[in-house]
C-alpha positions, 0 to 999 in steps of 0.5 A: 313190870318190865320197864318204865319211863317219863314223858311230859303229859300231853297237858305240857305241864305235868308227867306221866309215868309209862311203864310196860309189863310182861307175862300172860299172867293177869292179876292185881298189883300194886305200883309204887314208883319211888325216887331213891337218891344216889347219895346214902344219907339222903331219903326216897321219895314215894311219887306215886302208889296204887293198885292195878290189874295188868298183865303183859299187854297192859297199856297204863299212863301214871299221871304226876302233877308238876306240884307233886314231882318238878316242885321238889326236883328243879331239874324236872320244873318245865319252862314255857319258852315263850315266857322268857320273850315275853315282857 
């Protein structure tokens, strides 16, 4: 794995981790994808794990469901902007 990144799932409700690969080598593997806090006294989080075959042009979307991921990071909780106009 070269690299990683979230989006907001198309639902617009939950995430997707997206990362990218490198290599020709073709093989199984398998993905964790942790939160690992900066504070040292605090503990990681296992998001998301599971085994795949990729190589370097592998195209794979992680889904992350909002209860799994926003409910424990306030900064990740999507909002629906017309919620608040809503009476």
């Amino acid at each position: 794995m070269r690299d990683f990144r979230v989006e907001r799932n198309g639902n617009g409700r939950d995430f997707d981790i997206i990362p990218s690969f490198a290599g020709d080598y073709a093989h199984g593997y398998v993905l964790n994808f942790d939160l690992v806090p900066v504070d040292p006294g605090k503990v990681s989080m296992l998001l998301h794990s599971s085994g795949y075959y990729v190589d370097g042009n592998s195209n794979l979307r992680v889904f992350l469901g909002k209860d799994g991921f926003g409910s424990h990071f306030p900064v990740f909780q999507l909002t629906n902007p017309n919620k608040s106009a809503q009476r």
